[in-house]
C-alpha positions as CSV (number, residue, x, y, z in Angstrom):
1,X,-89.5,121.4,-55.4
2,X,-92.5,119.4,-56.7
3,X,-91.8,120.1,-59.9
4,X,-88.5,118.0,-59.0
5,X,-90.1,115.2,-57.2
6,X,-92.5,114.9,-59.9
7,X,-90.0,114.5,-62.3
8,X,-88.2,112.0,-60.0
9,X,-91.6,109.7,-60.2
10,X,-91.5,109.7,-63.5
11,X,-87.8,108.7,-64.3
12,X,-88.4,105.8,-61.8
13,X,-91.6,104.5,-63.6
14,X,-89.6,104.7,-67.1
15,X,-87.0,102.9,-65.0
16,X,-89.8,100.5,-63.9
17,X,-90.9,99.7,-67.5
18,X,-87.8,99.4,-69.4
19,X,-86.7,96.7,-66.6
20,X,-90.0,95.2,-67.0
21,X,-89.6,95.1,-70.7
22,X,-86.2,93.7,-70.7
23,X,-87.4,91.0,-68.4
24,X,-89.8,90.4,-71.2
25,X,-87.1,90.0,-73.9
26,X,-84.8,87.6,-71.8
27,X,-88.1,85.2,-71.2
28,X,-88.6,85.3,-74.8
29,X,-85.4,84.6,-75.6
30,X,-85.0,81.8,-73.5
31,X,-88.2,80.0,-74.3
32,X,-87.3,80.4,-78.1
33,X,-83.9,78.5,-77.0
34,X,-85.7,76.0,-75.3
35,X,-88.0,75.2,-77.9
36,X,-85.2,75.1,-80.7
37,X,-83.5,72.8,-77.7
38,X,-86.6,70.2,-77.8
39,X,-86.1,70.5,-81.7
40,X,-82.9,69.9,-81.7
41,X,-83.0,66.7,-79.2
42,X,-86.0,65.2,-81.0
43,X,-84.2,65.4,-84.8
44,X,-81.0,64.1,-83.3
45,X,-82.4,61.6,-81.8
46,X,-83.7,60.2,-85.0
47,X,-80.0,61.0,-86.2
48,X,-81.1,63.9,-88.2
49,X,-80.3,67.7,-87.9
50,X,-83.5,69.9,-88.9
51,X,-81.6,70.9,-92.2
52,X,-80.5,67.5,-93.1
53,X,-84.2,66.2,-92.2
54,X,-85.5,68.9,-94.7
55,X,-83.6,66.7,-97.3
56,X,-84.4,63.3,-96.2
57,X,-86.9,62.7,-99.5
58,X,-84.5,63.6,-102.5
59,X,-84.2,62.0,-105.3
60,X,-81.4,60.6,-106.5
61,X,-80.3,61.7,-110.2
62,X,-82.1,59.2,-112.7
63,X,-79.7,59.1,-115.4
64,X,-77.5,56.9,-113.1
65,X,-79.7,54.3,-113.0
66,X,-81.5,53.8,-116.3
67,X,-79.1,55.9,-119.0
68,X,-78.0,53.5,-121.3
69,X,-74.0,54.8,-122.5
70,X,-73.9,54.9,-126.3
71,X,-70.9,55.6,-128.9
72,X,-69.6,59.0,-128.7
73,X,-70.8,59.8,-125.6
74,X,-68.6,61.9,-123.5
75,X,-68.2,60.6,-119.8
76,X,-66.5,62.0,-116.7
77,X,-64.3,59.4,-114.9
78,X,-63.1,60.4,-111.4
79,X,-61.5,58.3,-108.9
80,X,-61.2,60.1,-105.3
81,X,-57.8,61.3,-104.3
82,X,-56.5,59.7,-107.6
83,X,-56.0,62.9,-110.1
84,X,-54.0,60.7,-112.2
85,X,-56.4,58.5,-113.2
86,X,-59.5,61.1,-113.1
87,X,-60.4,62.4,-116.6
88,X,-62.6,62.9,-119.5
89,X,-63.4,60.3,-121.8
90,X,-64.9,59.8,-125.0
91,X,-67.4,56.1,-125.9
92,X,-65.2,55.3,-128.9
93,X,-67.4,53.2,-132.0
94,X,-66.4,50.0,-130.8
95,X,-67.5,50.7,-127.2
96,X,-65.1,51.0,-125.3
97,X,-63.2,53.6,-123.6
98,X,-59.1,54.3,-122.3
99,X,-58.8,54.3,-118.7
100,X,-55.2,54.7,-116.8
101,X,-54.1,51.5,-115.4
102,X,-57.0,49.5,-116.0
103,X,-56.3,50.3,-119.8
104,X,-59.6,49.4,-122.1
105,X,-63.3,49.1,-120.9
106,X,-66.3,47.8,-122.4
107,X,-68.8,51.5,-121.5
108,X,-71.4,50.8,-124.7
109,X,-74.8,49.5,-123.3
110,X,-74.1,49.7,-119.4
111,X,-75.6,52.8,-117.5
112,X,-73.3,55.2,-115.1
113,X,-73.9,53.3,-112.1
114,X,-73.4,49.3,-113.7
115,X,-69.9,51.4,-115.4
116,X,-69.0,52.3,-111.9
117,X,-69.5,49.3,-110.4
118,X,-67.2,47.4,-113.0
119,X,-64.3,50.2,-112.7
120,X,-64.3,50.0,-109.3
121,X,-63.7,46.1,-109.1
122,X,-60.9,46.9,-111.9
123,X,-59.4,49.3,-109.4
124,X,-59.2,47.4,-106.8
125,X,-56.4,45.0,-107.8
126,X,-54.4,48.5,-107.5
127,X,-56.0,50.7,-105.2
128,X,-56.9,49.7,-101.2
129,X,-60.1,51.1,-101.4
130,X,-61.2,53.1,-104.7
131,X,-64.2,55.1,-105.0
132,X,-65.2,56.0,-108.6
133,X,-67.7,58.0,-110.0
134,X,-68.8,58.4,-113.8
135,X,-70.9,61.1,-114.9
136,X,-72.4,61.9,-118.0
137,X,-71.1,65.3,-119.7
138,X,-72.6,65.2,-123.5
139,X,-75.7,62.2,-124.4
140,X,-74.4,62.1,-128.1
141,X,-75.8,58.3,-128.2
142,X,-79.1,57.7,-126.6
143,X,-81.2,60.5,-127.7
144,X,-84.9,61.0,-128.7
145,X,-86.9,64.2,-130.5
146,X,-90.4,65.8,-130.0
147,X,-91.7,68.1,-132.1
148,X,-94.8,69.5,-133.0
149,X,-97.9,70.5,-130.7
150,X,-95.8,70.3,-127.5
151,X,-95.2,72.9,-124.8
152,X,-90.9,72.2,-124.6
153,X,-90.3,70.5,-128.2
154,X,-86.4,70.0,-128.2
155,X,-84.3,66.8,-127.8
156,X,-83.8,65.2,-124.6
157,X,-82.1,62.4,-123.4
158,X,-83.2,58.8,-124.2
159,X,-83.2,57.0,-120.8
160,X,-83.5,53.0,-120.2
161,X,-87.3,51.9,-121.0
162,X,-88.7,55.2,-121.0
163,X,-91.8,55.0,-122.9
164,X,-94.4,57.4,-125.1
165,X,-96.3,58.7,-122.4
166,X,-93.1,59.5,-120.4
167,X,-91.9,61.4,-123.5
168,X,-94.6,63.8,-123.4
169,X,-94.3,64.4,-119.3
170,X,-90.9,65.2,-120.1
171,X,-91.7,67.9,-122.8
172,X,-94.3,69.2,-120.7
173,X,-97.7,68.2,-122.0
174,X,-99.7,68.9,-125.2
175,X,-100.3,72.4,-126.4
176,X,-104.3,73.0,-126.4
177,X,-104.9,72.1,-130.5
178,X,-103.1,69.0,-130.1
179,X,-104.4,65.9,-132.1
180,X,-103.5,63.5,-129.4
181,X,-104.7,60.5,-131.4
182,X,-102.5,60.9,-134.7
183,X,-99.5,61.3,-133.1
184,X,-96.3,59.0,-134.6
185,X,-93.0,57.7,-133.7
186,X,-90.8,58.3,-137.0
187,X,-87.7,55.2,-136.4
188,X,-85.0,54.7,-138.5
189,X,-85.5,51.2,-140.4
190,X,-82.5,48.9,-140.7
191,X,-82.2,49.8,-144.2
192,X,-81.7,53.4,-143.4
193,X,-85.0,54.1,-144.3
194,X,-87.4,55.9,-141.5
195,X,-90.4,54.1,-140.5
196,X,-93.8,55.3,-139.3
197,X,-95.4,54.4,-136.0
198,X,-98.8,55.3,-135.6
199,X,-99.3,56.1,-131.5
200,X,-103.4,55.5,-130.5
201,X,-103.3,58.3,-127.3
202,X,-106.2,56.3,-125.8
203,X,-104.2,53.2,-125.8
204,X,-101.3,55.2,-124.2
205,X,-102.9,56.1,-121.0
206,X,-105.2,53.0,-120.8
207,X,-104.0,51.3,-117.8
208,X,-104.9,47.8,-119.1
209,X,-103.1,48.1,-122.0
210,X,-99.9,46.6,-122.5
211,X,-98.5,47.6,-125.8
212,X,-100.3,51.0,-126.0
213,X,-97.6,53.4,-124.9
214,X,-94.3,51.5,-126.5
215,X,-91.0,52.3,-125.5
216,X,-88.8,54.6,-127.3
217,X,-85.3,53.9,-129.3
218,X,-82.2,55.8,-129.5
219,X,-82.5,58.8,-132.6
220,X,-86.7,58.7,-132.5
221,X,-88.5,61.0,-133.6
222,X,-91.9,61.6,-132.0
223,X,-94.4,63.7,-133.6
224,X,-97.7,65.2,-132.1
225,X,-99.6,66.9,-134.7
């Protein structure tokens, strides 16, 4: 008989515990909720959910802004809910390109968004409220090369105003026997002819100068030793 009541105590104290630590768990449950609550109230009331405010500094894509469209590049025209007059288009050598009902527009020399802008006032004698978007598929045109003593030599896209010392952010840097101060920007000439510019790395990165890191053209070649 004691050997039963014993037994007895000890099922209630296990009973005693596990009640306890359940108790535990719902507190901790429901102060975690109440915490994710306060979040939740102070992001919405700045009109943000906590993912969306994770988000809040991106970038938007650059090429939009400062690509300038060249001949034979290939560009994606869509217009929402419009299938019909969404497609892919080629930057024929005269400039322009073949659009459905707005027929032919000048693209050479205007970036994405200024492209955009134009197609969508085009649009709008036809369609109530038109929302176009052009993207850039293949950068035949505007392109520049670095070779040489670079970490990511390669071709890249040439965008508006981009300059030396942009270049060689974009390509990652010099390589550690790099001779910054002979590098050179081989141009074609107008008489088809390519032409050396000699590039002073000093220059480049002085903040008081003004000509020391020139901008690059479309098909340059720039060469770090």
């Amino acid at each position: 008989m004691i050997s039963g009541s014993s037994n007895n105590r000890g099922c209630r104290a296990k009973a005693m515990k596990c009640t306890s630590c359940t108790a535990l768990i719902v507190f901790i449950v429901q102060l975690s909720g109440t915490s994710y609550a306060q979040e939740a109230r102070s992001n919405t009331s700045t009109g943000q959910t906590p993912e969306i405010a994770s988000n809040t500094n991106a970038k938007p894509k650059q090429d939009n802004y400062k690509y300038v469209i060249g001949d034979d590049d290939v560009l994606s025209v869509q217009v929402w809910r419009e299938p019909d007059l969404s497609r892919t288009v080629t930057v024929r050598p005269d400039g322009m390109i073949s659009i459905p009902l707005v027929g032919d527009v000048q693209a050479l020399g205007m970036t994405p968004l200024e492209l955009r802008e134009n197609l969508t006032q085009k649009y709008a004698h036809y369609l109530k409220t038109p929302e176009v978007s052009v993207i850039i598929m293949d950068a035949h045109s505007q392109r520049y090369g670095i070779i040489g003593e670079i970490m990511r030599p390669g071709t890249y896209p040439l965008t508006k105003g981009m300059t030396v010392l942009e270049a060689l952010t974009v390509a990652g840097g010099f390589r550690d026997f790099a001779r910054k101060n002979k590098m050179f920007v081989l141009r074609a000439g107008k008489d088809g002819n390519r032409i050396k510019i000699l590039i002073d790395y000093r220059r480049v990165i002085s903040p008081n100068s003004m000509t020391g890191n020139p901008e690059l053209q479309a098909r340059d070649t720039l060469v770090v030793p």
